[in-house]
C-alpha positions as CSV (number, residue, x, y, z in Angstrom):
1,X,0.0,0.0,0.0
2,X,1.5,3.1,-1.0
3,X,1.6,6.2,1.7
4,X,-0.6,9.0,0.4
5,X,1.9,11.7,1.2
6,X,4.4,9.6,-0.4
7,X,2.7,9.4,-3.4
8,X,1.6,12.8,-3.4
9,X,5.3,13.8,-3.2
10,X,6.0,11.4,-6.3
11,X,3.3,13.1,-8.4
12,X,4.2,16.5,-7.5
13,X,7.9,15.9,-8.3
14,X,6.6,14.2,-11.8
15,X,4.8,17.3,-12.2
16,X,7.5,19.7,-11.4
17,X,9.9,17.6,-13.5
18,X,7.5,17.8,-16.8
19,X,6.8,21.3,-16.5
20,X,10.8,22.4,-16.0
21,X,10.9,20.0,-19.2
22,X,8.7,21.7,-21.2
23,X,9.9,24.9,-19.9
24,X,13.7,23.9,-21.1
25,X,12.4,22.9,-25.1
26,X,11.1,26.3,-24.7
27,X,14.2,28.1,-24.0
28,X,17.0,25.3,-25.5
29,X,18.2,29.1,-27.3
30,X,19.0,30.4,-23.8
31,X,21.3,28.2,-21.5
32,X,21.3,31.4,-18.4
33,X,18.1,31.1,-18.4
34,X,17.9,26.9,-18.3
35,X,20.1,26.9,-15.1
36,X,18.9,29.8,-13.2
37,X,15.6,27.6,-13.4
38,X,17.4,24.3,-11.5
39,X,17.1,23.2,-7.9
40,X,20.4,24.6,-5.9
41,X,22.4,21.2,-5.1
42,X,22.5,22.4,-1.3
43,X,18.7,22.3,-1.6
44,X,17.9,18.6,-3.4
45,X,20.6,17.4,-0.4
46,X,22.8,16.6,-3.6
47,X,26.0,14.0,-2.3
48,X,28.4,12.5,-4.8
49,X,28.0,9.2,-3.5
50,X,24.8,6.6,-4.2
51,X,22.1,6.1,-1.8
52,X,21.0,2.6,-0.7
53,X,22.3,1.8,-4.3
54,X,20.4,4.3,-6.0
55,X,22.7,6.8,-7.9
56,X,22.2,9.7,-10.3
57,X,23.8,7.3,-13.5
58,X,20.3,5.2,-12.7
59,X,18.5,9.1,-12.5
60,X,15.4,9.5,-14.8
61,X,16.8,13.2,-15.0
62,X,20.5,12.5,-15.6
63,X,21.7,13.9,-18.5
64,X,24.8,11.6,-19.4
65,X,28.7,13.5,-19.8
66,X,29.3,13.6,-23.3
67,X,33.3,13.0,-24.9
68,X,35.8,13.0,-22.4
69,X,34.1,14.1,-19.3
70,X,33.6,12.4,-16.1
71,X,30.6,14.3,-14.9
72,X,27.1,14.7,-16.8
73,X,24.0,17.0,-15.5
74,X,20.8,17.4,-14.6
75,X,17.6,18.8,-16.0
76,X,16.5,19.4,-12.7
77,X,19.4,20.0,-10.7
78,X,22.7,22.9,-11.2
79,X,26.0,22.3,-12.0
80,X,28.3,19.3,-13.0
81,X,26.9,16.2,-11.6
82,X,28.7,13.0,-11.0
83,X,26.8,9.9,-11.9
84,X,28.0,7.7,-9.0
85,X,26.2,11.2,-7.1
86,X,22.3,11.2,-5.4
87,X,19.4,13.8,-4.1
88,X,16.5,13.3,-3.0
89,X,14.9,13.8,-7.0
90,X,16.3,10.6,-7.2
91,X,13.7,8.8,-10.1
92,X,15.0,5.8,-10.9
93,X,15.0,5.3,-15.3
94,X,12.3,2.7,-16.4
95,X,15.1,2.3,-18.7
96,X,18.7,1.6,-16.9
């Protein structure tokens, strides 16, 4: 049985997440702009260390580092972020 503030949390960071989506196709011209709209790190409790085994790599949001860097990013959270990293937007990839 799910929690019902648990799963109101999930849906209202699924709906947070799908707006700052749509928000970032709208302004893909203006990269200020798409990271003055992500969470702080000190405010999603960002650590560059996994979390029970849950880690940003496995992250719905995680945006994968492209060539030869070690660190990728978020579309919901500032800055560099390492994929063996966690916060608590943690959503786990259908995907991975």
């Amino acid at each position: 049985m799910i929690d019902e503030s648990s799963a109101r949390r999930r849906f209202l960071k699924h709906m947070l997440l799908t707006t700052g989506v749509t928000a970032l196709s709208l302004m893909a011209a203006s990269p200020a702009a798409y990271s003055a709209d992500k969470a702080s790190k000190k405010n999603v409790h960002y650590r560059p260390k996994p979390n029970d085994g849950e880690h940003c790599g496995q992250c719905l949001y995680f945006l994968a580092p492209t060539s030869n860097a070690s660190e990728g990013h978020c579309m919901a959270v500032q800055g560099a972020i390492d994929p063996n990293g966690w916060c608590r937007l943690f959503e786990a990839d259908p995907s991975s």
